[in-house]
Each structure stands twice: as structure tokens, then as C-alpha cells.
C-alpha positions in Angstrom: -22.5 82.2 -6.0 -21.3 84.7 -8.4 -21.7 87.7 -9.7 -22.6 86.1 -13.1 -25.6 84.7 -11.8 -26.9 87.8 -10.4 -25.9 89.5 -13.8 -27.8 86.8 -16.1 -31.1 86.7 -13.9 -31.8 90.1 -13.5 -31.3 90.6 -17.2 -32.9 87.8 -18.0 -36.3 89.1 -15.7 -35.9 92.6 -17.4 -36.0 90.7 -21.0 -39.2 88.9 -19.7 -40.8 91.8 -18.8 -39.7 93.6 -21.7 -37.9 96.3 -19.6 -35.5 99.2 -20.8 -32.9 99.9 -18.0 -35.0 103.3 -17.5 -37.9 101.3 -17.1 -36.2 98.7 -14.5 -35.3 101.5 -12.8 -38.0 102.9 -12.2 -39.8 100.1 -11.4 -36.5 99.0 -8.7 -35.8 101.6 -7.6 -32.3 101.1 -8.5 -30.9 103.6 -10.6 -30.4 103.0 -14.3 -26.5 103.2 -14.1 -26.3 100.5 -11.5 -28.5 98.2 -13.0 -26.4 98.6 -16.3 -23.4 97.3 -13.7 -24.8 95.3 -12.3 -26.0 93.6 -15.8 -22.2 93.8 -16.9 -20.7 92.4 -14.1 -18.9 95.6 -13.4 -20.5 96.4 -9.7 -21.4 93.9 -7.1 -24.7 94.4 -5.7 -25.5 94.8 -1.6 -27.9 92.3 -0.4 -30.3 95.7 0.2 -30.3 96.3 -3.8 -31.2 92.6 -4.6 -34.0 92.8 -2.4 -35.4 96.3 -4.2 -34.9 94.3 -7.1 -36.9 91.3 -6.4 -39.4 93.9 -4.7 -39.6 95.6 -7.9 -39.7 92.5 -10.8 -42.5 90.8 -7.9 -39.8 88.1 -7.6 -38.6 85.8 -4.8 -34.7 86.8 -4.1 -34.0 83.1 -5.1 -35.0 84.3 -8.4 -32.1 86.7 -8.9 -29.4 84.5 -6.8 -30.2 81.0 -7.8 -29.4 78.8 -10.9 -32.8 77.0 -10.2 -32.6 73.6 -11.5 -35.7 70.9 -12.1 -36.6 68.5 -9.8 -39.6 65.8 -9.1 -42.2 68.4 -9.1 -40.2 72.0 -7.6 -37.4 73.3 -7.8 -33.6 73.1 -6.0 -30.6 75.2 -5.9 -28.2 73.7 -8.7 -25.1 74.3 -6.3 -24.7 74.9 -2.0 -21.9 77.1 -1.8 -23.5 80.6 0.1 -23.9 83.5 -1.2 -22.1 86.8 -0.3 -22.6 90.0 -0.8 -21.2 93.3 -0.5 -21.0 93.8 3.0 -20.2 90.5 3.9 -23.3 88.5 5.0 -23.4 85.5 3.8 -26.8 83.7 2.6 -27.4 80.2 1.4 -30.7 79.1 0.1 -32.1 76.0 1.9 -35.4 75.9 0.2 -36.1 78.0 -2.9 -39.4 80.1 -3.5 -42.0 77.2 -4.1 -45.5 78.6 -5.2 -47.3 75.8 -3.4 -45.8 76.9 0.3 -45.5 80.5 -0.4 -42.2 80.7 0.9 -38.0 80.6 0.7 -35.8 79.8 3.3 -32.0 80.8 3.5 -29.0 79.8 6.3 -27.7 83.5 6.9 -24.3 84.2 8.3 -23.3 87.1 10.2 -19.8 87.7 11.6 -18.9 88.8 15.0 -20.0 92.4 15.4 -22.0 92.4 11.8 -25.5 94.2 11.6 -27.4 94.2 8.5 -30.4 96.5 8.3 -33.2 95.5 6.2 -36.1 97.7 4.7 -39.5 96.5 4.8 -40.8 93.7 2.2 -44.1 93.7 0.6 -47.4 94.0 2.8 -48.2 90.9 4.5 -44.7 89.5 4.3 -44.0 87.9 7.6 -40.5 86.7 8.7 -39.4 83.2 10.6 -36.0 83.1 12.4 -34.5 80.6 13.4 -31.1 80.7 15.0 -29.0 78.0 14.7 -25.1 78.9 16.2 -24.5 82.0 18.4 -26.7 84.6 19.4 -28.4 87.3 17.4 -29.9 90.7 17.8 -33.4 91.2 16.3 -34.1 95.3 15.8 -38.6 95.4 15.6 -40.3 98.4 16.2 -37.0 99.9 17.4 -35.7 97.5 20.2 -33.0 95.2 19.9 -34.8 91.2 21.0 -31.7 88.6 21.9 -32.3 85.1 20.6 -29.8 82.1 21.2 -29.0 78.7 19.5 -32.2 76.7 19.9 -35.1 80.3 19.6 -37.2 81.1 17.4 -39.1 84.5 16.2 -41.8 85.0 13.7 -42.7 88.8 12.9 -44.3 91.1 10.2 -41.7 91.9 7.6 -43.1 95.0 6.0 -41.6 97.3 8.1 -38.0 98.3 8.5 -36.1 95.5 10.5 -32.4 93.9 11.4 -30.1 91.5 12.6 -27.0 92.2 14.5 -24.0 89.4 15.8 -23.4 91.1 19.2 -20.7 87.7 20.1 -17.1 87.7 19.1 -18.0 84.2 17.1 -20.5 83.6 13.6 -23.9 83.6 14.2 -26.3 81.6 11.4 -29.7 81.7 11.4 -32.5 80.1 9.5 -34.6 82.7 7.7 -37.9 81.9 6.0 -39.7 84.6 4.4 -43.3 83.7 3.7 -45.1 85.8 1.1 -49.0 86.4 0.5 -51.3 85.6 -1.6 -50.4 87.7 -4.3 -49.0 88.3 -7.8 -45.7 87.4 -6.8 -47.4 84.0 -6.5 -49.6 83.9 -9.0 -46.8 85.1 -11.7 -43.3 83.9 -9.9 -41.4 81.4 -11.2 -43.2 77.9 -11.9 -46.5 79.9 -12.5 -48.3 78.8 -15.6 
């Protein structure tokens, strides 16, 4: 993933909603001078901004970080190489945002010692996890939860959470963020 994709899909879901960068700002939450950087590949964005920006534009993230491409009847990353932002975590999208299932799932990589704190999502988003290699640190409702290869966790993701590698080795983890009914699905992408 690049930096050019980012750039062309966020200024391509400002055009559709016929957005200044004032108005995208406001709307984000990102200020109008980083947007504008982000827009002319002069500032890579933190994992944290993409997700105010998809917030903002009522977009899955796969929106903003995925050249979606066609397939019989959804739709499919057009390449597999992860994603990785400023900051370091590293995200791949396994299943893009698909209207029908309400939902995206990404492999995310941490490296040894990594946290990565994330803000709430919408109301009514709720979070699977899924941990594939290593061990990782789960921060709900202020505690730290320890799940292994082989666990599993499902929990409300409108509220502040996080993820922490507490080995000295990568940890990946499956992440499926399901979203409500709402006008995220109604209006996302593949909406008529």
C-alpha cells in the first residue's frame, strides 16, 4: 500500500461529497492543512487519522486504503501486500467492507513491544479478534485482557480501546469490525 492510494481515495470521497478542505475538516476532524497533505502526498497519515477520516466521510477504512477491484458480485483488494502506517502497525485487508455482511476484516501486525491505542468507532460498532501468532494485550474499560494463538474476543467498539505485543516476537491478529445498520451501509460503497 501507498501513500498514493490513501491520497486518491480521500480526495476522491471529498469530490463525491462535494467537500472544500474546510468543509472535510470539519466534518473529520482532521485539520484542513493535513488533509491538504495528506491529498498531496506530502504527509503520511497515522492509522488514528484514517479512522477519523472514514468516521467522518461514513466510510469503511477499506475505503480510504484499498484499490477495490470488481469481482462476481463484491468486491476484493486489487493487491495483498499490508498496509503500514505511521507508527508501524501493519494492516492487510482480508475481506473488504461488503454491504451485505456489514463488515471488514484485516490481518494486523504488531511488533514486539508495540501498542496502538484506538478511539471509539461509531455507536454500535462491535469488534472480533482473532489472534493468530503471539500473544496480545487487549485494553477494555481500562484493563489489559491477554489472548494467545488460537483466542478469540468480541467487544463493543465505541469506546476508547487497544492492542499491545507484550512478547519479544510479531503478534497478528484477525480484526473484523462489524458496523450497524446505518448510513454507512445504506450509502457505502456498492450502495445504489
Amino acid at each position: 500500500m501507498t501513500d498514493s492510494k490513501i491520497r486518491i481515495n480521500l480526495r476522491a470521497a471529498r469530490t463525491r461529497a462535494g467537500l472544500s478542505l474546510a468543509q472535510a475538516a470539519e466534518l473529520t476532524g482532521v485539520s484542513k492543512a493535513m488533509l491538504g497533505q495528506i491529498e498531496r502526498g506530502e504527509s503520511s497519515p497515522t492509522l488514528a487519522t484514517m479512522w477519523k477520516l472514514a468516521r467522518g466521510f461514513r466510510l469503511p477504512l477499506t475505503a480510504l486504503i484499498e484499490d477495490l477491484v470488481q469481482t462476481t458480485g463484491s468486491f476484493a483488494p486489487a493487491e495483498r501486500d499490508p498496509v503500514r502506517f505511521q507508527g508501524g502497525i501493519g494492516v492487510r485487508t482480508v475481506f473488504p467492507f461488503d454491504p451485505v455482511f456489514g463488515s471488514e476484516t484485516f490481518l494486523l501486525t504488531l511488533a514486539p513491544g508495540q501498542v496502538h491505542l484506538s478511539n471509539p468507532h461509531d455507536t454500535g460498532v462491535v469488534e472480533d479478534v482473532f489472534v493468530t501468532e503471539g500473544a496480545l494485550g487487549v485494553l477494555l474499560d481500562g484493563e489489559w485482557q491477554t489472548c494467545r494463538a488460537g483466542d478469540g474476543l468480541r467487544f463493543p467498539a465505541d469506546r476508547p480501546h487497544g492492542y499491545r505485543n507484550p512478547t519479544d516476537a510479531p503478534a497478528r491478529f484477525h480484526n473484523t469490525l462489524h458496523y450497524p445498520r446505518t448510513a454507512l451501509l445504506d450509502d457505502g460503497p456498492g450502495a445504489d
